[in-house]
C-alpha positions as CSV (number, residue, x, y, z in Angstrom):
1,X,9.0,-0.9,26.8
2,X,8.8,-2.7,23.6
3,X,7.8,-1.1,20.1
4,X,6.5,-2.2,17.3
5,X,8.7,-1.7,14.1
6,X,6.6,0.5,11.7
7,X,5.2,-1.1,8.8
8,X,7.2,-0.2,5.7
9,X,5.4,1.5,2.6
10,X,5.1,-0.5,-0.4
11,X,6.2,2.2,-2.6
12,X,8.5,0.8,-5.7
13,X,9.1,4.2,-7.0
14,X,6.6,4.0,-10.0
15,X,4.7,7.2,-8.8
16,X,1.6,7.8,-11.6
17,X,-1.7,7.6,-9.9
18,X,-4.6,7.0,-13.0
19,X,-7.8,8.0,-13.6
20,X,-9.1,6.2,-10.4
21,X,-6.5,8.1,-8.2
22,X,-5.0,4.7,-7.6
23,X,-0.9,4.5,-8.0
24,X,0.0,2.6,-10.9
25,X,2.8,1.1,-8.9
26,X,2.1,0.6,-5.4
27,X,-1.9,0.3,-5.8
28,X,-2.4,2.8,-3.0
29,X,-5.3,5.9,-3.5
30,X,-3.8,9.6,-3.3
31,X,-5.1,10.1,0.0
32,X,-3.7,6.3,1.4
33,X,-0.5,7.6,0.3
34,X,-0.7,11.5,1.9
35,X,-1.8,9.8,5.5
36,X,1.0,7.0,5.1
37,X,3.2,9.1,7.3
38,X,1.0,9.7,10.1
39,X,-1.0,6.0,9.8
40,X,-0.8,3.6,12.7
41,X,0.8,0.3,12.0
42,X,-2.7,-1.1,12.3
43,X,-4.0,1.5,9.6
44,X,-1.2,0.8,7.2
45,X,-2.0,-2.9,7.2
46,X,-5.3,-2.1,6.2
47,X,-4.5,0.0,3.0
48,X,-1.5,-2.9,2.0
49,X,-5.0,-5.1,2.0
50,X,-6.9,-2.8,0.1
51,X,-3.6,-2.5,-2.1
52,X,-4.0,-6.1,-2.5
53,X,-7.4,-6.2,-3.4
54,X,-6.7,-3.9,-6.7
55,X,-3.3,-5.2,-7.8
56,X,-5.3,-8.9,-7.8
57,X,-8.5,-7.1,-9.3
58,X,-5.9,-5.6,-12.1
59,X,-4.1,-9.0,-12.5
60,X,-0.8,-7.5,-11.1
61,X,-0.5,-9.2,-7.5
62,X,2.8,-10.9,-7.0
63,X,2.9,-12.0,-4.1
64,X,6.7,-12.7,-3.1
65,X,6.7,-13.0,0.5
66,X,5.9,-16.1,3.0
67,X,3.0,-17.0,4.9
């Protein structure tokens, strides 16, 4: 039975979320972050693309990893 390594939060420990409800340091909305526990690994990858969306909309996106 094979399973799927969960998809890691992208929480950097710069918890302030701002007027938008948005985390100033992972880009994730209050409630992405409360159902971040219980998410599916398909679920998660959906709010680390919304996360993307913002940080690029804000001018923040570093994008450090290989595709």
């Amino acid at each position: 039975m094979s399973t799927e390594t969960p998809v890691k939060s992208p929480c950097v420990y710069v918890c302030s979320l701002d007027d938008n409800d948005i985390c100033t340091g992972c880009h994730r909305s209050g409630r992405e972050i409360t159902e971040w526990g219980r998410a599916s690994n398909e679920r998660r990858r959906e709010i680390l693309r919304q996360c993307e969306i913002r940080a690029r909309e804000q001018g923040v996106w570093m994008n450090v990893g290989t595709r």
